[in-house]
C-alpha positions, -999 to 999 in steps of 0.1 A, spaced: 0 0 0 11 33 -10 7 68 -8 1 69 -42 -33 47 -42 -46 62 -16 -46 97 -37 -65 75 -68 -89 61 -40 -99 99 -29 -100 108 -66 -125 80 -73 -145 86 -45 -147 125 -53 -157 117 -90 -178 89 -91 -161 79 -125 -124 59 -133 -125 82 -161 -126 113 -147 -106 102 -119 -74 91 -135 -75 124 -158 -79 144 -121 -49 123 -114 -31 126 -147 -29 91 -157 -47 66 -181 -83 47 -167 -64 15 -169 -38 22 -149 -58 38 -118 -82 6 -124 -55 -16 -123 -39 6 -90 -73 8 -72 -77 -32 -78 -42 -38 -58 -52 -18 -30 -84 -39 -28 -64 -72 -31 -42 -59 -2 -71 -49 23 -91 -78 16 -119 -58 7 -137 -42 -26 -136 1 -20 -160 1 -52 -193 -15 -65 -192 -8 -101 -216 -10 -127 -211 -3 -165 -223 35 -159 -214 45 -118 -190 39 -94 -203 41 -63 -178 37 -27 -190 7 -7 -196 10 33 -163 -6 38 -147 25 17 -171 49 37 -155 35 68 -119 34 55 -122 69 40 -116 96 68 -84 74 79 -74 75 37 -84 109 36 -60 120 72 -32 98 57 -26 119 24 -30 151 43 -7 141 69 16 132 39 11 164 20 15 187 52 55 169 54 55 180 19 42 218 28 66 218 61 99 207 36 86 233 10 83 261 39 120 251 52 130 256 21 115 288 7 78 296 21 71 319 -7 76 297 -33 55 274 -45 18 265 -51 -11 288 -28 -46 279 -33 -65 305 -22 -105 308 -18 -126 340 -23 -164 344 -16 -181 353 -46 -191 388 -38 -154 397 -38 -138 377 -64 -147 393 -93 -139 429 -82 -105 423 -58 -85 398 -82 -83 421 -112 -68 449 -89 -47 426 -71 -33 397 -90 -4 418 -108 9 435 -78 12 397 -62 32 385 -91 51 419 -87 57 411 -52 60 377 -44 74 366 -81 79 326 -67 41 319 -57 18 305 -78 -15 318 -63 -44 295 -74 -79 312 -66 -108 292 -60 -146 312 -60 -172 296 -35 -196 307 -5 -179 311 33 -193 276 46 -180 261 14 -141 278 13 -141 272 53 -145 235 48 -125 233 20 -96 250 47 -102 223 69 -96 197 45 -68 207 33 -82 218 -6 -74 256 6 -43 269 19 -61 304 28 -95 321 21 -106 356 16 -139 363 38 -160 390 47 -171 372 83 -151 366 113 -135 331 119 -147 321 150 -132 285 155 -103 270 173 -88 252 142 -85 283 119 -72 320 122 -75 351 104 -67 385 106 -86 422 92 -69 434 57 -98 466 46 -125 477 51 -149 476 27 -180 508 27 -217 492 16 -232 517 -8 -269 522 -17 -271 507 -51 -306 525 -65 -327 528 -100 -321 554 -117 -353 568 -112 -357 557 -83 -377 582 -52 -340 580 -30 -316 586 -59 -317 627 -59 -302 624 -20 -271 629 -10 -269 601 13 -296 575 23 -302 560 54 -299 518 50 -335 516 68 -351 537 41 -341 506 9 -358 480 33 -392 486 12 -377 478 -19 -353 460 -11 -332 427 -32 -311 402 -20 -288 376 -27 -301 338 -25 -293 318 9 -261 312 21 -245 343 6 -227 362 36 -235 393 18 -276 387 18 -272 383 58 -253 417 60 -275 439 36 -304 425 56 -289 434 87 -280 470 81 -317 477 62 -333 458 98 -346 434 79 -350 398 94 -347 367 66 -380 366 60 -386 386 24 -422 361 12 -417 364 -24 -391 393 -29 -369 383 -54 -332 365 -51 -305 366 -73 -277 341 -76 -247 365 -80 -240 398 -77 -241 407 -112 -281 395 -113 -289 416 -82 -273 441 -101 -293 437 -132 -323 436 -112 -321 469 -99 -307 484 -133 -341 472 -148 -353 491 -117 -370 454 -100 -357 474 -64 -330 484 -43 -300 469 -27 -266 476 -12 -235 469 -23 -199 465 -15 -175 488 -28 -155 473 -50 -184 467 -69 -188 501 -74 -177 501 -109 -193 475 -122 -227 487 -110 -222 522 -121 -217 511 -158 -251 495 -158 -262 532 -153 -272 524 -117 -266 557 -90 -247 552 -60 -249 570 -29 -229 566 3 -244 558 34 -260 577 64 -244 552 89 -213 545 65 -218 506 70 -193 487 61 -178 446 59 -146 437 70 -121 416 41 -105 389 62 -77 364 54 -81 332 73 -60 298 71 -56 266 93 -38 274 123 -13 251 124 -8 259 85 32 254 80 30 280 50 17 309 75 45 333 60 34 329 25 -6 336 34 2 367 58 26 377 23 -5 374 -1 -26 392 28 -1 420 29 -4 429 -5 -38 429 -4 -40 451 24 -14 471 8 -35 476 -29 -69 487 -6 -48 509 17 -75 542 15 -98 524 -6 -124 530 26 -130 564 31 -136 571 -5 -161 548 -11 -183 555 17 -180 591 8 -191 579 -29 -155 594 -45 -148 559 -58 
């Protein structure tokens, strides 16, 4: 038994398919097959029932797969530790980013990182916080880029921006000729993102809004909510860095009475070998938004 099979094992398991497994793992469907078949000579046991269209893991596998799962971490955090005695900011980073942020941060940031930190390979990955925060604990992340506080002993984190909500409004909408608007005065009107968006949680909050909308509308991404209000369906708030994007699709802006605002957070497992290289990428992050605050709530974006 090798390190090796276990990885194919995992593979299959995640994909549900030799196929797509052994490209994951960048070899042909025989020889995985062939691989996966020794291991199941050596246990004694059959990790797969297979039928001419699924794969499917057997109880034994579900039983055997937290232990084959631990195993190829273990092995890959000696890997990490070697890598970080060696150079810490060299090397692969996979890096997660909520959704709301991603499309707005990495095109502002991603040159200054290659600028600054020329050896690491920074590899983002876009999901919701409940999604990137399991993926840290599993080892599939090395950091993650969140708007919400990290409130568990396994992980840690630390404050890069600050980053102003704005009132996002149709053009001819009744609140668009103020200066500022006060977050209680959109909770008429007001659109949202779907569950499970950290972003839908905080608009509601600052509006005084509990979850409960009945049929108001929900978008998927940012860019819908933003095309719901464009085609003047409502109002909703936004963060700043979206500022841009929302202003092209002729949408006005206006700062804030209470100038509320989310926090941009870099969190990573705490016992992470690699801490250097995350605190690095979180530094230059920090360092791109340095200001970026106070002119957005005061709408000088």
């Amino acid at each position: 038994m090798n390190l090796r099979d276990l990885r194919y094992v995992l593979a299959v398991a995640e994909h549900g398919h030799f196929g797509h497994a052994a490209e994951a793992c960048g070899i042909s469907q025989p020889t995985l097959s062939v691989q996966v078949r020794k291991l199941e000579e050596i246990l004694g046991i059959a990790l797969f029932e297979r039928t001419s269209k699924t794969v499917v893991p057997t109880d034994a596998c579900e039983r055997l797969i937290s232990h084959v799962r631990a195993a190829v971490a273990e092995a890959d955090a000696i890997l990490a530790v070697a890598r970080s005695l060696r150079n810490p900011l060299a090397g692969r980073l996979r890096l997660g980013i909520i959704p709301t942020l991603a499309p707005y941060l990495l095109p502002l940031v991603f040159a200054p990182l290659r600028e600054a930190l020329p050896l690491l390979e920074v590899e983002p990955w876009e999901d919701q916080t409940l999604a990137l925060l399991e993926r840290l604990r599993t080892h599939d992340l090395d950091g993650a880029l969140l708007a919400t506080e990290v409130d568990a002993p396994d992980l840690a984190s630390r404050p890069l921006f600050a980053e102003p909500f704005l009132a996002a409004l149709p053009p001819d909408h009744r609140l668009a000729a103020r200066a500022e608007v006060a977050e209680g005065e959109l909770a008429e009107d007001i659109l949202v993102l779907a569950d499970g968006h950290c972003l839908r949680d905080q608009t509601l909050a600052a509006c005084g809004r509990s979850g409960a909308l009945g049929s108001a509308m929900r978008a998927t991404s940012l860019s819908t909510l933003l095309n719901m209000v464009a085609a003047g369906y409502g109002t909703t708030l936004i963060p700043g860095l979206a500022a841009g994007t929302a202003q092209d699709a002729g949408i006005v802006l206006r700062p804030l009475a209470a100038r509320t605002d989310r926090t941009i957070r870099i969190a990573w497992r705490a016992h992470f070998p690699r801490r250097a290289a995350v605190e690095a990428v979180g530094n230059v992050v920090a360092s791109r938004l340095k200001g970026f605050a106070a002119g957005a709530s005061m709408g000088t974006i």
